[in-house]
N, C-alpha and C positions, 0 to 999 in steps of 0.2 A: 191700650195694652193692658195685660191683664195682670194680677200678681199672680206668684208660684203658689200651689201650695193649696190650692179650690177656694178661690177668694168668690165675692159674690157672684161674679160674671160668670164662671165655672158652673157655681150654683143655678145659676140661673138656667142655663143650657142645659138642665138637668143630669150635669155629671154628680156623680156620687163615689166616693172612697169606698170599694167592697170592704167586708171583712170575710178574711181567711176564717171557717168553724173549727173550732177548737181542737187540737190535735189530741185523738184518745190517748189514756193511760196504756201502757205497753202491759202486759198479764205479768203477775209476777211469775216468776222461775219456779217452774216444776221441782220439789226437793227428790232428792235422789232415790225415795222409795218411791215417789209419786211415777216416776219416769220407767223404774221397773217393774210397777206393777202394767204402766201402760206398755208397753215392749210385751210382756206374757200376755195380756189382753190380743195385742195384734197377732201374735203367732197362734193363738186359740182361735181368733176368728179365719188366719190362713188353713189351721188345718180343720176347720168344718166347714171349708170351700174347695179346698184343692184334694184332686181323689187321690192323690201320691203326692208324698216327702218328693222336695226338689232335688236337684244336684249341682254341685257347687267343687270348683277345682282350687287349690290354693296356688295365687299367680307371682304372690311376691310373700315372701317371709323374714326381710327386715323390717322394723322390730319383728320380732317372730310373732307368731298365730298366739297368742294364748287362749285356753278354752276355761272357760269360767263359772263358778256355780249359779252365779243369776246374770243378766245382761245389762252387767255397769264393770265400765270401767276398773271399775273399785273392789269387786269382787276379786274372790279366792281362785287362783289358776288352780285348775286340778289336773293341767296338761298343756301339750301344743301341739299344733297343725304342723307338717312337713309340706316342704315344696312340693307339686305336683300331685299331693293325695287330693283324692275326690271324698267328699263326703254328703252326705245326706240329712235333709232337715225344711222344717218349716222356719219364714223368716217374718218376719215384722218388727219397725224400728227400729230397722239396719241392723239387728242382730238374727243368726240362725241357731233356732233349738235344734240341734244334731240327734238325728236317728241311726241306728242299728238298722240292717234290711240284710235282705237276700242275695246272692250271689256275690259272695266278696267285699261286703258293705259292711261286717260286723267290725264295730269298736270296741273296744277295750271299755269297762264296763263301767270306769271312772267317767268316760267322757261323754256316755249314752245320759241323753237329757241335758246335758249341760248347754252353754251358751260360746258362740265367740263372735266377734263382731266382722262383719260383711265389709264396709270400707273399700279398698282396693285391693285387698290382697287376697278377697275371694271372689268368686266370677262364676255366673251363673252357666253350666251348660246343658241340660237341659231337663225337661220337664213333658210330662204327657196329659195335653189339659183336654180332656175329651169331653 
């Protein structure tokens, strides 16, 4: 019989103890301007792809919408979304930069350019990707 534990007999049969390779360091944390600038990055690259601002309907409004001057959290409200308004905008990093458009589309001129965050309480309907 043999001992526990890879005694020589183990050895001998050519068994061998793997080793697990070393588990990477995790990235440190994006700081909070790093994260905003990457969010405006993404919505520059959506809108020199997409040939039109999306549309997006607001489904739920507790906490309420708030629309904010850059896409953090942390940002300045400069307004809020109503239940059932549609609005218009390029998104990236789960935030929509909101647009002004055509036919019934224009916002209040605080809110043009701003930012508010996508989440569940806004929901995509639709878009013409030709």
């Amino acid at each position: 019989a043999g001992t526990a534990g890879g005694g020589p007999q183990e050895q001998a049969l050519g068994r061998t103890t793997a080793t697990a390779p070393p588990v990477p360091e995790p990235a440190p944390p994006m700081d909070e301007q790093a994260k905003i600038s990457a969010n405006m990055a993404a919505v520059a690259n959506a809108r020199a792809v997409l040939p039109e601002p999306l549309e997006y309907e607001v489904v739920r409004d507790d906490p309420p919408v708030y629309v904010r001057t850059e896409p953090s959290a942390n940002a300045a409200a400069v307004g809020k979304l109503e239940l059932g308004q549609l609005v218009l905008g390029f998104s990236g990093g789960g935030w929509l930069r909101l647009r002004s458009g055509s036919g019934g589309w224009n916002l209040e001129a605080p809110l043009v350019g701003s930012w508010v965050f996508i989440g569940v309480r806004l929901a995509h309907r639709r878009s013409k990707l030709s």
